[in-house]
C-alpha positions in Angstrom: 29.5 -84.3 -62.2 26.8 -85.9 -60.3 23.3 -83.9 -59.4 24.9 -82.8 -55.8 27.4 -81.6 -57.0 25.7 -79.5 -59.9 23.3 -78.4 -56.9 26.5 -77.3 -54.5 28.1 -75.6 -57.1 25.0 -73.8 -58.0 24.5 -72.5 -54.1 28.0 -71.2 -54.3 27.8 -69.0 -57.4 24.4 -67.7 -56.1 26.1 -66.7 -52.5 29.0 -65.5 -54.5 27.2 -63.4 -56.4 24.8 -61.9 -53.8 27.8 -61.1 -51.4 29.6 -59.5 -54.8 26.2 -57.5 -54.7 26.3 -56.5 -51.8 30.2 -55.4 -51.5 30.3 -54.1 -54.5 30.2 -49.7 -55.2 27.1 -48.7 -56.9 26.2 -46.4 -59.4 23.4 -45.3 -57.1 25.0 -44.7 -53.7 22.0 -44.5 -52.0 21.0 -47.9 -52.8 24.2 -48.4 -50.4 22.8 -46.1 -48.0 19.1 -48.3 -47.8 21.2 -51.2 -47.3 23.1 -49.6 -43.9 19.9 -48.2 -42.7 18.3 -51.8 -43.3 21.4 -53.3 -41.0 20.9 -50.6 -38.4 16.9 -51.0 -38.1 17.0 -54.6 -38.0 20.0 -54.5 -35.1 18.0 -51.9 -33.6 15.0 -53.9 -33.5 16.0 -57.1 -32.4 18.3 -55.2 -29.5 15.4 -53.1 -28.1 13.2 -56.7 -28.1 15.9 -58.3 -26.3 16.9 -55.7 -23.8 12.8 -55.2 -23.2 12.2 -59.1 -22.9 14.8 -59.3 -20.6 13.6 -56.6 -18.4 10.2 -58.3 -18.2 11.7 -61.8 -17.5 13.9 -59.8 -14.6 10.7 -58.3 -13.1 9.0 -61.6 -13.3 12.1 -63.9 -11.3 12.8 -60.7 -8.8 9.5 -60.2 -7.9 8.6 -64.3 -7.4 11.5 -64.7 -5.9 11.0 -61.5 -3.3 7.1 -62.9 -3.0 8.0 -65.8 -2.0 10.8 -65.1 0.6 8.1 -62.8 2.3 5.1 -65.3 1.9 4.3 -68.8 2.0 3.9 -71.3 -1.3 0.8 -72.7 0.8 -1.1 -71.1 3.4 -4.1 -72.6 5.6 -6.3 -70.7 7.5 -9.6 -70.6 9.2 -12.9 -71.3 6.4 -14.9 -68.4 6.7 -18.2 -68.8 9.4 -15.3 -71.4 11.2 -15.3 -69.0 14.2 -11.7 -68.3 13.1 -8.1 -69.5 14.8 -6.9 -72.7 14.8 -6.3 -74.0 17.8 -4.9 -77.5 17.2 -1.7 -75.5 15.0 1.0 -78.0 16.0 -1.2 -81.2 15.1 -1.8 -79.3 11.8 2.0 -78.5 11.1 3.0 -82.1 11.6 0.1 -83.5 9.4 1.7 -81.2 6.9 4.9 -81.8 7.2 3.8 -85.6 6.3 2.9 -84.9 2.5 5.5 -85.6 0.1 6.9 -82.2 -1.4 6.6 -79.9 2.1 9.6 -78.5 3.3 8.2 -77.3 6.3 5.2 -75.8 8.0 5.1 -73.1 10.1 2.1 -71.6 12.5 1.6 -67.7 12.7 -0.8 -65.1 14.2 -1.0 -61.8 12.3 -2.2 -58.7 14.1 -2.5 -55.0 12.8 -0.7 -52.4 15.8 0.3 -49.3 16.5 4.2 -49.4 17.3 6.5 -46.4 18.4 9.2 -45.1 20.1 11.0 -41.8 21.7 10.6 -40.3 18.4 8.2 -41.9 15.5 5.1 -44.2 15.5 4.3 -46.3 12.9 1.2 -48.7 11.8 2.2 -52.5 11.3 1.9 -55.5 10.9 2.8 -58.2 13.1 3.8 -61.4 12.4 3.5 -63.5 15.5 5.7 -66.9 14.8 7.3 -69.9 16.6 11.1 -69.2 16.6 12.1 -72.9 15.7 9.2 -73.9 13.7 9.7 -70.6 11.1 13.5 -70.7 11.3 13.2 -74.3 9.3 12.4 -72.0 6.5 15.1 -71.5 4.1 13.6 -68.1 3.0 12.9 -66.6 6.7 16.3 -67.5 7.9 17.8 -66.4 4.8 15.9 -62.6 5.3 17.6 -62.2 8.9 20.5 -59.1 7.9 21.1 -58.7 11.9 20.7 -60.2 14.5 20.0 -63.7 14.8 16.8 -66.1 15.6 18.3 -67.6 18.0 18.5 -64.8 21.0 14.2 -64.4 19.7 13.0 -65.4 22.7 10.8 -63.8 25.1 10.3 -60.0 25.1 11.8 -59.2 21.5 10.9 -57.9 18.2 12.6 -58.3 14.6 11.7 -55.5 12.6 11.9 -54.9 8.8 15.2 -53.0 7.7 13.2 -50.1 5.6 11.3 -49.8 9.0 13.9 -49.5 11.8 15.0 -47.3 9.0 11.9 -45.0 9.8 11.5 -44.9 13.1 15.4 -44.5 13.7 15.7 -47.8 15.2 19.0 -49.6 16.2 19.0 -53.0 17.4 19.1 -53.2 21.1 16.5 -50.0 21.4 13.2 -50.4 23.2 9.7 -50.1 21.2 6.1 -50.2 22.6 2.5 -52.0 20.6 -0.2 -50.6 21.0 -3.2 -52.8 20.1 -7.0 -51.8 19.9 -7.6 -54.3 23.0 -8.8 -52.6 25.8 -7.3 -53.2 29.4 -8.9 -52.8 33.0 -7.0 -49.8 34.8 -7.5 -47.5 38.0 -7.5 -45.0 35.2 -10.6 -46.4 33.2 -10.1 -49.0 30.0 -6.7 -48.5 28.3 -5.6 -50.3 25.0 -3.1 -52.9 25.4 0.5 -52.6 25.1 3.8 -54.6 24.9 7.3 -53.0 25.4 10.0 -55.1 23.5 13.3 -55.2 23.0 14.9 -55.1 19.2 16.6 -58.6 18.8 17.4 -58.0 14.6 16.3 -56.9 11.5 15.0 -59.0 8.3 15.1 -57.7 4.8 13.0 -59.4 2.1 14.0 -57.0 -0.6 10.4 -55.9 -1.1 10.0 -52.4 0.2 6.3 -52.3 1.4 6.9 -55.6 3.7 10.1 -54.3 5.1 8.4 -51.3 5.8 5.2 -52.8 7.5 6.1 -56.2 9.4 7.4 -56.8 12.1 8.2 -60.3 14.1 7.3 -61.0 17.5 6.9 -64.3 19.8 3.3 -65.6 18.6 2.3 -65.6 22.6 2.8 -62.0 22.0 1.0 -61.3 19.3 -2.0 -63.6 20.8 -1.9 -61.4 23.8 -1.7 -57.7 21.8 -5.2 -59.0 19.8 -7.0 -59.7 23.2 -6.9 -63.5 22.6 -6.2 -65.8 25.3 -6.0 -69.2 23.9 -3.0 -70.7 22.4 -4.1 -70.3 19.0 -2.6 -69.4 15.1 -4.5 -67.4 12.2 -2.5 -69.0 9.5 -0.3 -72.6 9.2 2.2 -71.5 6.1 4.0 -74.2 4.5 7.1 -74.4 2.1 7.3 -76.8 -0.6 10.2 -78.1 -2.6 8.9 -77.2 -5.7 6.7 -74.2 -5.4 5.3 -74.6 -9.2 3.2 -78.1 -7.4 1.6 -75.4 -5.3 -1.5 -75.9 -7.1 -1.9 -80.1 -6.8 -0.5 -79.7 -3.1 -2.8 -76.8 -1.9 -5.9 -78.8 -1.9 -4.3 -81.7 -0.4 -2.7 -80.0 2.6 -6.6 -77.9 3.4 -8.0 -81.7 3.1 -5.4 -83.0 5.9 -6.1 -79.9 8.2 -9.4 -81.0 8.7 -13.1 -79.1 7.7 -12.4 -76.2 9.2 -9.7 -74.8 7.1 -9.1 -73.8 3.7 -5.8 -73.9 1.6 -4.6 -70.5 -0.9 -1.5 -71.3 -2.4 0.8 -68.2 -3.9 -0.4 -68.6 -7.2 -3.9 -67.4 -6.8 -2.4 -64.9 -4.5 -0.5 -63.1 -7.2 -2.4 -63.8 -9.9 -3.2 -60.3 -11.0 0.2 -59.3 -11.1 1.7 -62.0 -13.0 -1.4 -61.7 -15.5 -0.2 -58.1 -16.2 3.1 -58.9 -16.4 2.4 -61.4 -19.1 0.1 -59.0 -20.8 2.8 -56.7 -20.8 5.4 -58.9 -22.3 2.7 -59.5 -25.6 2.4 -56.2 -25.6 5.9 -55.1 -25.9 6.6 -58.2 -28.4 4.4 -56.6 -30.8 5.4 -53.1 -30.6 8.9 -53.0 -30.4 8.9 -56.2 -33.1 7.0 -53.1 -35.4 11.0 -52.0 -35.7 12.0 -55.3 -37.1 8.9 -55.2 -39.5 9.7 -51.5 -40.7 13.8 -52.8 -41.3 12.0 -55.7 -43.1 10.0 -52.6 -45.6 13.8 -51.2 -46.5 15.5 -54.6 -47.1 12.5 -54.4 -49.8 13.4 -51.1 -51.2 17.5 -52.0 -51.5 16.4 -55.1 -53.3 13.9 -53.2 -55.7 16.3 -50.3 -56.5 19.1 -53.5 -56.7 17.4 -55.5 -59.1 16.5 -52.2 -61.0 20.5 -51.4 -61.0 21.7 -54.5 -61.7 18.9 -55.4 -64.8 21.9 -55.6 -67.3 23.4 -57.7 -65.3 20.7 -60.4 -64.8 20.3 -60.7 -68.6 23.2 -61.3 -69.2 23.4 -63.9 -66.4 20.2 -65.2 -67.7 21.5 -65.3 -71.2 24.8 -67.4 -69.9 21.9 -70.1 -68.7 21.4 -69.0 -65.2 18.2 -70.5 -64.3 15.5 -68.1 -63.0 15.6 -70.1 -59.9 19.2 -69.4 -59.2 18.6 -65.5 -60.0 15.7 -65.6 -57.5 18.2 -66.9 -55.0 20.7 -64.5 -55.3 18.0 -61.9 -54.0 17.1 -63.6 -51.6 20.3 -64.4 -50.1 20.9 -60.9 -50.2 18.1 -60.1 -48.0 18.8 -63.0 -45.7 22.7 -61.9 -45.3 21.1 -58.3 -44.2 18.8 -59.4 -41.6 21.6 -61.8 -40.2 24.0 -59.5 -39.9 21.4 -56.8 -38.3 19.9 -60.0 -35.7 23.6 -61.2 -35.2 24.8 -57.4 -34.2 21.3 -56.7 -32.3 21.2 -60.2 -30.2 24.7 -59.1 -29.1 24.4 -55.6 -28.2 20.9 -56.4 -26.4 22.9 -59.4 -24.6 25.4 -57.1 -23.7 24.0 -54.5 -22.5 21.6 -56.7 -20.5 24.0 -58.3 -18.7 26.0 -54.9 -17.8 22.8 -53.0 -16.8 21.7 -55.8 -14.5 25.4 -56.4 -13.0 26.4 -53.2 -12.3 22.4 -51.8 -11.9 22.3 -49.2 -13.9 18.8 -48.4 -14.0 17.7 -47.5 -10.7 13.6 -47.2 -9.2 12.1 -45.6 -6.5 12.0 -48.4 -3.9 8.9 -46.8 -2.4 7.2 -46.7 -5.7 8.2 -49.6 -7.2 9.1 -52.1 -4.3 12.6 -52.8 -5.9 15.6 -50.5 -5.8 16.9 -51.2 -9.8 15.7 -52.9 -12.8 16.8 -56.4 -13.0 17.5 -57.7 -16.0 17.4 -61.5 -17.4 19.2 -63.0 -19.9 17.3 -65.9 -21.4 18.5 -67.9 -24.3 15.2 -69.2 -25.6 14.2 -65.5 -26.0 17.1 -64.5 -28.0 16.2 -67.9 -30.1 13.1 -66.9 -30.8 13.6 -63.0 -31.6 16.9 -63.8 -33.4 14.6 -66.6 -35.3 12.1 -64.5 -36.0 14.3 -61.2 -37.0 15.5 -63.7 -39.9 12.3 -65.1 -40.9 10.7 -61.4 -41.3 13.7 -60.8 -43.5 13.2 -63.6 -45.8 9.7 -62.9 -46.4 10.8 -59.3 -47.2 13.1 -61.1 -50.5 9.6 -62.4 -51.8 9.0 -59.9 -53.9 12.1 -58.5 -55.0 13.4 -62.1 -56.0 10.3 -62.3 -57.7 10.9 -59.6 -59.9 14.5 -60.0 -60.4 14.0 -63.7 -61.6 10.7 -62.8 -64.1 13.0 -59.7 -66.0 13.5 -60.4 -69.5 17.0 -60.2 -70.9 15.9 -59.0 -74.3 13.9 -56.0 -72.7 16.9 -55.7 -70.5 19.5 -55.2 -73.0 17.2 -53.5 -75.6 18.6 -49.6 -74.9 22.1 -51.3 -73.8 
C-alpha cells in the first residue's frame, strides 16, 4: 500500500473512532450532558453574532440609503466671509454636470419658517428648488408618495408625509409661511407671508426630515427670506457612485469657482457611521465571549472523555496507534462539536434574520429612532467569518485535551485494569 494510502486510511480510523466517541453511551452520562451544552453554546453563540451583525449591517444600508435620498452625495455652497448666495447657480449646475461621474446638479435655497393652518403651526424647513432641475434626481422623484412634480408650479408646497400628518393636512388644503422678514403695512412692519396651495407629499423614510421640510418654488423661498435677487444657498449634486464622493468633492468646489466650497456626505455623517462601526467591534467581542465560553466546555467533555476512555487508548496505543493518530481523534471530536454548533447557529441566525427583516418584527419608535422597524442584513462574508471563526475557537479548545490523551501511558493505564 503506498504512503497515501497508509495516510487515508489512518484519517478514517481516527474520524471513525472520534464519531464512535461521540455516539457512543457513557459510563458518565454527564460527560454526554457537557457535550449537548457544548452544541447549544456554540449554536447560541454564533446565532446571537449573526442576528447582531446583521442588525448593524441593516442599520448601516437603511440609514445610507435614507441619508442619501434626503441629501445630496455633494453639496456646494457659499465659503464663509463670501457674502453668501450664489448668484450664477445655473452656470454652476451645468459646470457640474460636465465632470465625469455626476448624475445631476441641482440649485436650492433653504429657509427656516413658521407654517400653519386652521388648526396647527409648525416650525420648518423649506427647501426652495427648481422643479425640473431637482426632478432629474432619481432619489427626489423617487420620495414623491402623492402628488406629482409636475403640477409644482407656481403657488404650491410639497410637504413631508409625517408632517401633513401633524398639522392634519390633505393635499389640496391651503397653508400660510410666515418668515422673520418684515413687510411695510398701513398697520406698521409685519413679517412676511406666503399662502400656498398643497400640490403632494414626499416621504424619505427618515422621520425627523419628513417631519421638518417642506418644498416650495425657490422664487418662493427667495422671497420668504427677504432676498430679492435670483439667488441659491446650495448647488447639490448626485453622483453615480456615491463611494467617489470624496475624489469628486474637491473637484466640483474647484469648477464653481473661489467662492464656493464643496462637503460631500461622507464628512457629513461621519459621527454616525464612526459609532456605528464602533458598535459593531463592540458587539463582535461581546457576544463572540459566548463562543469562547462553549469553547471552555468542549474542553471539559474532552478532559472527562479522555479520563473515561484511558483504557481504551492503551489499548489502542498498545495495537500501534501512533500518538499522533490518538491526538487526532480528540481533536476531531472537538472540531465535529463546534461544526455542528456553527452549522446549527449560522442557520438559525440566517433564518431568523431574514424573517425578522421580511415580515418586521422588531418595531421602533419612528420619532425616537428615525426608522419605524429594525432592518435586518444578511451578509455572507459575515457568516464566513463568524462560522470561520466559531470553528477555529473550537480547534484551539482540542489543544490540550489531545495533548493529554496522546501523552497517557498504556502501562499506567491498564495497571488497576
Amino acid at each position: 500500500m503506498t504512503a497515501d494510502g497508509c495516510s487515508l486510511c489512518l484519517m478514517r480510523f481516527e474520524f471513525i473512532v472520534a464519531l464512535r466517541y461521540l455516539r457512543a453511551r457513557r459510563k458518565q452520562a454527564v460527560v454526554s450532558l457537557i457535550t449537548i451544552i457544548s452544541i447549544i453554546g456554540v449554536t447560541a453563540g454564533v446565532a446571537a453574532l449573526v442576528i447582531a451583525l446583521s442588525i448593524n449591517k441593516g442599520f448601516v444600508k437603511d440609514l445610507r440609503e435614507k441619508l442619501l435620498g434626503a441629501r445630496a452625495h455633494v453639496t456646494l455652497l457659499p465659503a464663509p466671509g463670501s457674502g453668501g448666495g450664489i448668484p450664477d447657480y445655473l452656470e454652476v449646475v451645468e459646470r457640474a454636470e460636465a465632470v465625469e461621474g455626476v448624475v445631476s446638479g441641482s440649485p436650492v435655497y433653504y429657509v427656516t419658517v413658521l407654517l400653519r393652518n386652521s388648526y396647527y403651526s409648525e416650525g420648518v424647513q423649506v427647501k426652495g428648488i427648481v422643479p425640473g432641475l431637482e426632478a432629474r434626481r432619481p432619489s427626489f422623484a423617487s420620495s414623491i408618495v402623492e402628488g406629482g412634480i409636475e403640477d409644482f408650479e407656481g403657488r404650491q408646497i410639497t410637504l413631508g408625509r409625517e408632517l401633513m400628518r401633524s398639522i392634519g393636512a390633505v393635499v389640496g388644503d391651503r397653508v400660510e409661511l410666515i418668515s422673520a422678514q418684515l413687510d411695510s403695512s398701513p398697520l406698521g412692519p409685519q413679517p412676511h407671508s406666503e399662502v400656498l396651495n398643497i400640490s403632494g407629499a414626499f416621504e424619505t423614510g427618515l422621520y425627523d426630515f419628513d417631519m421638518n421640510y417642506a418644498y416650495v418654488p425657490i422664487r418662493i423661498a427667495q422671497r420668504l427670506d427677504g432676498v430679492r435677487d435670483d439667488l441659491a444657498t446650495h448647488i447639490e449634486i448626485e453622483l453615480e457612485d456615491l463611494d467617489q464622493s470624496d475624489v469628486l468633492a474637491p473637484v466640483l468646489a474647484g469648477i464653481g469657482g473661489p467662492g464656493l466650497i464643496s462637503v460631500e456626505w461622507k464628512s457629513q455623517n461621519a459621527a454616525i457611521f464612526e459609532a456605528l462601526k464602533l458598535e459593531r467591534l463592540v458587539m463582535f467581542i461581546t457576544i463572540g465571549l459566548i463562543v469562547i465560553v462553549a469553547s471552555l466546555n468542549i474542553v471539559v467533555t474532552l478532559v472527562m472523555m479522555v479520563m473515561e476512555k484511558a483504557r481504551d487508548i492503551a489499548v489502542l496505543i498498545s495495537m500501534g496507534a501512533t500518538r499522533d493518530s490518538i491526538r487526532r481523534v480528540f481533536v476531531i471530536q472537538g472540531v465535529v462539536i463546534g461544526v455542528i454548533g456553527t452549522v446549527l447557529g449560522l442557520a438559525i441566525g440566517n433564518t431568523a434574520a431574514y424573517h425578522a427583516d421580511k415580515y418586521r418584527l422588531v418595531s421602533l419608535s419612528a420619532d425616537v429612532y428615525s426608522i419605524a422597524y429594525v432592518p435586518f442584513e444578511i451578509s455572507l462574508v459575515d457568516s464566513l467569518i463568524v462560522g470561520a471563526g466559531a470553528i477555529l475557537i473550537s480547534y484551539l479548545a482540542t489543544i490540550y485535551p489531545s495533548r493529554r490523551a496522546s501523552g497517557l501511558q498504556p502501562v499506567e493505564a491498564l495497571r488497576y485494569e
